[in-house]
N, C-alpha and C positions, 0 to 999 in steps of 0.2 A: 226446817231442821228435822221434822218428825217425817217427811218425803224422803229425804238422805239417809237415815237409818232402817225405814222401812228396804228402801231401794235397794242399802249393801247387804242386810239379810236375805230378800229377794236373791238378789247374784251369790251371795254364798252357798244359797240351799242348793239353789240350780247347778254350781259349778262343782258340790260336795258329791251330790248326784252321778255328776261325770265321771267324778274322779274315782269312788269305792271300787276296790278289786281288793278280795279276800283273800286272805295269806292262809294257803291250805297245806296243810301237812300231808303230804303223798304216801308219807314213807307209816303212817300209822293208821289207824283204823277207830273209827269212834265207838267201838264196844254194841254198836247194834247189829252188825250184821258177822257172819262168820268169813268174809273172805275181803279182799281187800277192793275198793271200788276206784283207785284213780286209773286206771284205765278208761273210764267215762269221763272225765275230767273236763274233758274238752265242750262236749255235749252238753252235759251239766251246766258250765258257766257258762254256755250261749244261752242255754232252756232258760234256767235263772236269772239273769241279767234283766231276758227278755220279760220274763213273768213281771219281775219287779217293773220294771216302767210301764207295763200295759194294767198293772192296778195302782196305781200314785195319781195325785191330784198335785196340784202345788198348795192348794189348800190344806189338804190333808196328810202333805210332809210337812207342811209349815207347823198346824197344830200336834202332829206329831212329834217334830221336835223340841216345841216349846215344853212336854209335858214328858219327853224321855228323861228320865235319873241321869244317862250317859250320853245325853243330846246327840243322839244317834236318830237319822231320819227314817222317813218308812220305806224308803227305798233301799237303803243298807240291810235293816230290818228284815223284810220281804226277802233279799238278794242271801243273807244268812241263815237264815229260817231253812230257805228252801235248799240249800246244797248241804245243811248239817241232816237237814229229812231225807236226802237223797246218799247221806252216807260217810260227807266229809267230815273232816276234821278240822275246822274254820279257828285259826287262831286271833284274828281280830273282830 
């Protein structure tokens, strides 16, 4: 029993993983920079994506998530971080 709930947590994390793509507002600007940046847009969420899966563990999204307020993992985390640092406006 305790193998079958480890196991569906396992495939949630990984398929949660897959799935996060950030709902970014084009049309506004996050108040750090003076001009508007999705024209990078593209770039951006390939850089990011890619950032975030080349620093995650499964370990360390798993403990990640156990101990998020918004059980958000560290690849969402990571994947948010870095496109709201790079300018966007990341609504989820």
């Amino acid at each position: 029993m305790i193998r079958l709930i480890f196991l569906t947590l396992f495939i949630g994390l990984l398929t949660s993983c897959a799935s996060y793509k950030p709902l970014v507002d084009t049309a506004g600007r996050s108040g750090t920079f003076d001009e508007d940046k999705a024209k990078e847009i593209s770039n951006d969420l390939q850089h990011c994506k890619q950032m975030a899966k080349d620093n995650i563990s499964i370990t360390s999204n798993m403990s990640f998530w156990l101990m998020s307020p918004t059980a958000q993992t560290q690849y969402e985390d990571i994947y948010r971080k870095c496109m709201i640092n790079r300018g966007h406006s990341i609504l989820n």
